[in-house]
C-alpha positions in Angstrom: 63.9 -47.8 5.3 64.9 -48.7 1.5 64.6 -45.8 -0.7 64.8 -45.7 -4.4 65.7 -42.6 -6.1 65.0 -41.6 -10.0 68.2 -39.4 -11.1 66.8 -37.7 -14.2 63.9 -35.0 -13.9 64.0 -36.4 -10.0 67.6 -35.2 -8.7 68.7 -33.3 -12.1 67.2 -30.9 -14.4 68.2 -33.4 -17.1 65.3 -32.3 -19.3 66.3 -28.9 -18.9 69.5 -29.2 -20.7 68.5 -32.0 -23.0 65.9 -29.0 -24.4 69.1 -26.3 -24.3 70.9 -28.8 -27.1 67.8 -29.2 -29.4 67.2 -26.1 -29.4 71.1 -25.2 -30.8 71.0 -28.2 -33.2 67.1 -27.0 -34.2 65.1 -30.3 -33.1 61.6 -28.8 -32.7 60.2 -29.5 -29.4 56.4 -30.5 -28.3 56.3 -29.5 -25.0 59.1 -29.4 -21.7 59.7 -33.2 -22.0 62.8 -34.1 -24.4 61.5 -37.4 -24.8 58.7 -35.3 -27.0 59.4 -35.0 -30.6 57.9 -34.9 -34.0 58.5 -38.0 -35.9 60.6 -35.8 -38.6 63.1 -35.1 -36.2 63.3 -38.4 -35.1 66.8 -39.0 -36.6 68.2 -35.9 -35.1 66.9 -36.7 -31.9 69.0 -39.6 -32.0 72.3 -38.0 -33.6 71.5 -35.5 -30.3 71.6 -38.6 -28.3 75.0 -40.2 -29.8 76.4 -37.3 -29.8 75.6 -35.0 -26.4 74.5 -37.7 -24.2 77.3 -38.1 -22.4 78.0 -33.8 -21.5 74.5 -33.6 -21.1 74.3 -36.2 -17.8 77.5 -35.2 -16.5 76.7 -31.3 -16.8 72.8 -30.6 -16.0 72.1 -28.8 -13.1 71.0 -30.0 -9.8 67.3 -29.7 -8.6 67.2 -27.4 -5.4 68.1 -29.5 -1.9 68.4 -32.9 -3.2 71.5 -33.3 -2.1 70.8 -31.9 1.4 67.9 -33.8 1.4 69.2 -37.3 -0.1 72.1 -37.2 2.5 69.9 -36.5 5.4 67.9 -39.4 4.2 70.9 -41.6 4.7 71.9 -39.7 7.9 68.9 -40.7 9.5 69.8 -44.5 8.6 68.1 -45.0 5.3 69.7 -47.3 2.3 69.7 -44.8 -0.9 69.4 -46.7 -4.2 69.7 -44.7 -7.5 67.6 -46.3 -9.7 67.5 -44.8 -13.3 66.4 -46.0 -16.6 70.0 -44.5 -18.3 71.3 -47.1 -20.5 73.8 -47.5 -22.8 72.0 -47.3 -25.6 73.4 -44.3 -26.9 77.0 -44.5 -25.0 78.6 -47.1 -23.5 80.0 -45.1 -20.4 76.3 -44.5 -18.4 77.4 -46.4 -15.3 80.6 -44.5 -15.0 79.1 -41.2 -15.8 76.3 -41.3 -13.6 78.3 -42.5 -10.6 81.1 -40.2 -11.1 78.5 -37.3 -11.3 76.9 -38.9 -7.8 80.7 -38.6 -6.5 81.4 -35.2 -7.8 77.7 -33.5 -6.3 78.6 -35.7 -3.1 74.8 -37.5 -3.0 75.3 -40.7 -0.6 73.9 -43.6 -2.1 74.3 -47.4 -1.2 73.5 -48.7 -4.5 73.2 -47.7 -8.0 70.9 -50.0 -10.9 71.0 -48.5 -14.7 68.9 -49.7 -17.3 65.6 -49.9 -15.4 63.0 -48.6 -17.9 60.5 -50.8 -15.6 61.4 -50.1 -12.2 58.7 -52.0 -10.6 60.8 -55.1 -10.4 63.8 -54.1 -8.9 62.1 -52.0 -6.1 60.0 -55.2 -5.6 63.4 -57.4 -5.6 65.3 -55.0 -3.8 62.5 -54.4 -0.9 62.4 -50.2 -1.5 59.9 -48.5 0.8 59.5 -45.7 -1.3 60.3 -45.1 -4.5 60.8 -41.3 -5.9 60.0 -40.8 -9.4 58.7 -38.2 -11.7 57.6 -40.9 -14.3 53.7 -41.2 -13.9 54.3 -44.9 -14.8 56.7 -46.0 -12.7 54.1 -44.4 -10.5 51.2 -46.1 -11.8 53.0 -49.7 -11.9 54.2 -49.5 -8.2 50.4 -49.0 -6.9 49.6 -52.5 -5.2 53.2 -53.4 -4.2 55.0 -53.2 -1.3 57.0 -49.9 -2.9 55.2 -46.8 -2.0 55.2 -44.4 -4.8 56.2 -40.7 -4.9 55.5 -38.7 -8.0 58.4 -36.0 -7.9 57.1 -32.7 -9.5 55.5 -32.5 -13.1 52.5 -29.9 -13.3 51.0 -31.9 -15.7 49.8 -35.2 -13.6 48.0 -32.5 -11.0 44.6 -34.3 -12.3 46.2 -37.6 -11.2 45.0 -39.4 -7.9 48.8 -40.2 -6.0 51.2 -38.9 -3.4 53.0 -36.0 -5.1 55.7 -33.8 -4.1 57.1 -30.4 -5.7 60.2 -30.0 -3.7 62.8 -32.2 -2.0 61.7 -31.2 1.5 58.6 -32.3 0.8 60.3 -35.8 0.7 61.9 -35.3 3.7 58.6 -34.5 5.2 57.3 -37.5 4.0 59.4 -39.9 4.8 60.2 -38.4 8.3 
């Protein structure tokens, strides 16, 4: 099987530790999602972004078993594809931070695809079985396709009609 991963939210705690620097540099915050802030702080939100972006993805934690889980994927003769909407928008080193931080955890991966906001057509170009995500979009837009969707965690989408995990050995029971 082809199996696309999300990294952030999905693998790493990224929103986590996106929160920890807003709340140092006083960005208010609506909620547990760092892409959720008042219009007034929009500028600092993107000073945040220049300047953290970069210790942020190479330092947020881990979520619990992914890489157990991720590797035993590809154990069992899976193709692992990271597929992540990072860009370079605020940095110009995304690629070479994400895969170093890949290298340094020691997730196996075949292939990794930054700057996919809309993942819907490289899971459909790449032929992914299943595609992990905690985006209820990318969720939403795979519904149809070949790709089977997995919403990864998010308390908030419980009302939502879809094939949702909490933890990643939920995955592997999924996929097994």
């Amino acid at each position: 099987m082809r199996i696309g991963i999300d990294i952030d939210d999905t693998i790493t705690n990224t929103s986590l530790k996106m929160l920890e620097y807003m709340d140092k540099l006083g960005i208010e915050q609506n909620g547990d999602d760092y892409c959720n802030y008042t219009v007034e702080d929009l500028d600092k939100y993107k000073d945040l972004l220049r300047k953290y972006i970069e210790p942020v993805l190479s330092t947020c934690t881990l979520k619990r078993d992914c890489v157990k889980v991720i590797n035993k994927l590809k154990e069992m003769g899976n193709s692992i594809y990271i597929i992540t909407a990072r860009s370079n928008r605020y940095s110009d080193n995304i690629y070479d931070i994400t895969k170093k931080y890949l290298e340094d955890y020691k997730i196996s991966y075949d292939e990794l695809f930054v700057d996919y906001e809309d993942k819907r057509d490289i899971c459909i170009e790449q032929k992914i079985d299943y595609m992990i995500d905690d985006n209820i979009d990318v969720y939403n837009s795979l519904v149809g396709t070949n790709t089977k969707p997995i919403l990864f965690g998010k308390e908030a989408t419980k009302s939502y009609d879809c094939i949702r995990v909490n933890n990643w050995d939920e995955i592997l029971d999924l996929i097994k």
